[in-house]
N, C-alpha and C positions, 0 to 999 in steps of 0.2 A: 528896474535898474537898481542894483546894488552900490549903495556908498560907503566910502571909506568908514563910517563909524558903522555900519551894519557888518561891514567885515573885523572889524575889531571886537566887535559883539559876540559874533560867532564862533574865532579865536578863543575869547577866555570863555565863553563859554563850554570849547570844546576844553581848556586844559585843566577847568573845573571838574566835568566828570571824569577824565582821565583820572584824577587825585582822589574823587570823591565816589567811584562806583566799586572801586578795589573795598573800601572800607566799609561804603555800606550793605555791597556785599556777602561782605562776613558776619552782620548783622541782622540781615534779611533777606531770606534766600528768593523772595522775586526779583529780584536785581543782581542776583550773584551769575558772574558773567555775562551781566551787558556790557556793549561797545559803549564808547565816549559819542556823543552826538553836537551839533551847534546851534539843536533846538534848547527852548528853555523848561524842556521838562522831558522826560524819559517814561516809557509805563513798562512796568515790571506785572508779571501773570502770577496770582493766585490760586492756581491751581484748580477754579473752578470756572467751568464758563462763563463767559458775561459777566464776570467781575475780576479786576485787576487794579493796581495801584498806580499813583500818577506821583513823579518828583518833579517839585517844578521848583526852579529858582527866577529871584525875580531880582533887581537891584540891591534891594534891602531886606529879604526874608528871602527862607522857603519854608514849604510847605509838603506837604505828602494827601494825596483826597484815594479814596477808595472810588470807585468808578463803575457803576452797575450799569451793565444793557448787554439783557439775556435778548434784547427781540422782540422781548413780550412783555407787556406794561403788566401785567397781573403779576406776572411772576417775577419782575423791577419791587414793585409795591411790596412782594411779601419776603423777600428776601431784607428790603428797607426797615420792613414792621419787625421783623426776628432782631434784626441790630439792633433796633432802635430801641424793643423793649428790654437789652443785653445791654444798653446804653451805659449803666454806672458800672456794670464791672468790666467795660471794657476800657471805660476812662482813668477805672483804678489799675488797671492790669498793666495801660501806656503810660500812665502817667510820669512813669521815668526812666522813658526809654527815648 
């Protein structure tokens, strides 16, 4: 059953990425030309299988999480371990963006 504050949820939720996927968009092309949605996070494709971006809003932040699941845990783990050990210059690379 849906209630009045779940529908008002959905709502600004929906006139959020309305405003907000034009922009980021032009910033990130995984996300350029998605639709607006009244979930609280959107996934946008990186261009390689089994890994994609997630935008999630939430009351008081958002956030962005990279998203791996190729299917196969070995090849989860080694695509994890190449970031992972890319860790400081990809923190320096985003760090003001």
């Amino acid at each position: 059953m849906t209630t009045k504050a779940d529908s008002v949820s959905k709502n600004l939720r929906r006139e959020f990425w309305e405003k907000a996927l034009p922009v980021v968009g032009e910033k990130v092309t995984a996300f350029k030309g998605r639709s607006a949605s009244t979930d609280h996070w959107i996934m946008g494709a990186s261009g390689h299988g089994g890994i994609g971006f997630n935008l999630r809003i939430l009351k008081d932040r958002a956030s962005i999480e990279l998203y791996i699941d190729t299917g196969e845990q070995e090849k989860n783990k080694r695509i994890f371990d190449i970031l992972f050990e890319q860790k400081a210059e990809l923190e320096t690379a985003y760090e003001h963006h």
